[in-house]
C-alpha positions as CSV (number, residue, x, y, z in Angstrom):
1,X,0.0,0.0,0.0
2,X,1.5,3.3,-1.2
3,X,0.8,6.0,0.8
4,X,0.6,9.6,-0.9
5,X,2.9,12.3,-0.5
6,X,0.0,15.0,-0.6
7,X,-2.0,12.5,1.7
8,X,0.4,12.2,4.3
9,X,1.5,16.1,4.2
10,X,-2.0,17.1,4.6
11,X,-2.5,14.4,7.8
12,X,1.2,15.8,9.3
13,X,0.3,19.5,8.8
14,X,-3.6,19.3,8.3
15,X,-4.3,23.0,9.1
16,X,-1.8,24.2,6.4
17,X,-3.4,24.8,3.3
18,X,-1.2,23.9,0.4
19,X,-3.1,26.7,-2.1
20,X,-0.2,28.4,-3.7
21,X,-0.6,32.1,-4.4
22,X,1.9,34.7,-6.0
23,X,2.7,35.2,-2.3
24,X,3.8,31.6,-2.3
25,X,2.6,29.0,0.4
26,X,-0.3,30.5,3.0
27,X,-1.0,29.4,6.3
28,X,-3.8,29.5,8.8
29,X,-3.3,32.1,11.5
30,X,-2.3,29.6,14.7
31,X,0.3,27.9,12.5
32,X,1.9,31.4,11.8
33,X,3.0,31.6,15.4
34,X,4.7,28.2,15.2
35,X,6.2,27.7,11.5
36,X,6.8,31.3,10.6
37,X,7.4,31.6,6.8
38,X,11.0,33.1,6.2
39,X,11.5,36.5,4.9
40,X,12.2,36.6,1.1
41,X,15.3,37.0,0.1
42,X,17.1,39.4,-2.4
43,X,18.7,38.2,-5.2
44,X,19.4,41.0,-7.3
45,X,23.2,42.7,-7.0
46,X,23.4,46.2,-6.0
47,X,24.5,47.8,-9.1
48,X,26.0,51.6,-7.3
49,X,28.7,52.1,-5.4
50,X,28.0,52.0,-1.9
51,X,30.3,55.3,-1.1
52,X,29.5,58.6,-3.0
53,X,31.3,59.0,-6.5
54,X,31.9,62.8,-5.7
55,X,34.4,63.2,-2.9
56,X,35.0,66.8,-1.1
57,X,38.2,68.5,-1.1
58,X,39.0,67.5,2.3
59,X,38.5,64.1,1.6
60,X,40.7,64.2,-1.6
61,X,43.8,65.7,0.4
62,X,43.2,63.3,3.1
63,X,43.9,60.1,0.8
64,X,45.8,61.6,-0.7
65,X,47.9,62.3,2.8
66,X,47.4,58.7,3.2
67,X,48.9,57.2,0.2
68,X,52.1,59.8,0.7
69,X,52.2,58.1,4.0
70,X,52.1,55.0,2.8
71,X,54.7,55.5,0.2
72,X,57.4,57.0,2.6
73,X,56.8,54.2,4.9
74,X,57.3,51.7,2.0
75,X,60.5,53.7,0.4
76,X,61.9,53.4,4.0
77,X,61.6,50.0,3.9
78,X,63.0,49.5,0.8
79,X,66.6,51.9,1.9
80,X,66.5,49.6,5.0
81,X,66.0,46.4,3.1
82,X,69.2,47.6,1.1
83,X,71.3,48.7,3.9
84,X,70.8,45.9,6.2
85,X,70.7,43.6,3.4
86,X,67.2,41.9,4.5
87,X,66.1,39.0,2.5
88,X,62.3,40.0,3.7
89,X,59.8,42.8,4.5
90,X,59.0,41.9,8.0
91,X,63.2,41.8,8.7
92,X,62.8,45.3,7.4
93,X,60.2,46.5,9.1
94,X,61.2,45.3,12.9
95,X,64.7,47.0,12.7
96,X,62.7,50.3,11.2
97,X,60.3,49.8,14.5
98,X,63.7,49.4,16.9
99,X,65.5,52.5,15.2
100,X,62.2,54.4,15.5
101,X,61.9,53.4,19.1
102,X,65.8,54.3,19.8
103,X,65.1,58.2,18.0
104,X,61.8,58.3,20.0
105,X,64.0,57.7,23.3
106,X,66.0,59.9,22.5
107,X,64.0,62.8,21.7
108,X,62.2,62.0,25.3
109,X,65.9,62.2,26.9
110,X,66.5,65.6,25.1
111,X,63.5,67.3,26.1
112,X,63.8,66.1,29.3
113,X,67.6,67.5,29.6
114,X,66.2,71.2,29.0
């Protein structure tokens, strides 16, 4: 004896109708509270930028403050990468953190001296 798919759905879940709409499947009010119908998704990509294509004046020197930034740090790497003859980046970079530390003390010790 085969037993129906619809049959058996229907004695499981007897309160759910199983009329589908363009709102898709509907349900009676008390079964709402207990299987709540997930929200619909979106599918379609976002096609605009998410930050304004215009940027202000301010925020033009202030990137580009940032990248001049960015390339001193890097050309200092590079002129300590030479000098110490470092076969990496990061070797680079921790003696440029321990020579910046050693000119930060001392500055501190020659402001202190005054």
């Amino acid at each position: 004896a085969v037993v129906s798919t619809q049959s058996t759905w229907d004695s499981v879940f007897g309160c759910i109708s199983r009329r589908i709409s363009s709102s898709g499947i509907e349900m009676c009010s008390s079964c709402e509270d207990c299987y709540p119908v997930p929200v619909r998704r979106e599918y379609r990509r976002r096609m605009k930028h998410l930050t304004g294509r215009k940027m202000t004046a301010v925020q033009r020197i202030e990137i580009n403050r940032f990248w001049n930034e960015l390339e001193d740090i890097f050309d200092k790497l590079e002129d300590v990468r030479a000098d110490y003859k470092c076969s990496t980046l990061e070797e680079a970079e921790n003696i440029l953190n321990v020579t910046a530390e050693c000119d930060d003390e001392v500055e501190a010790a020659f402001t202190t001296y005054v």
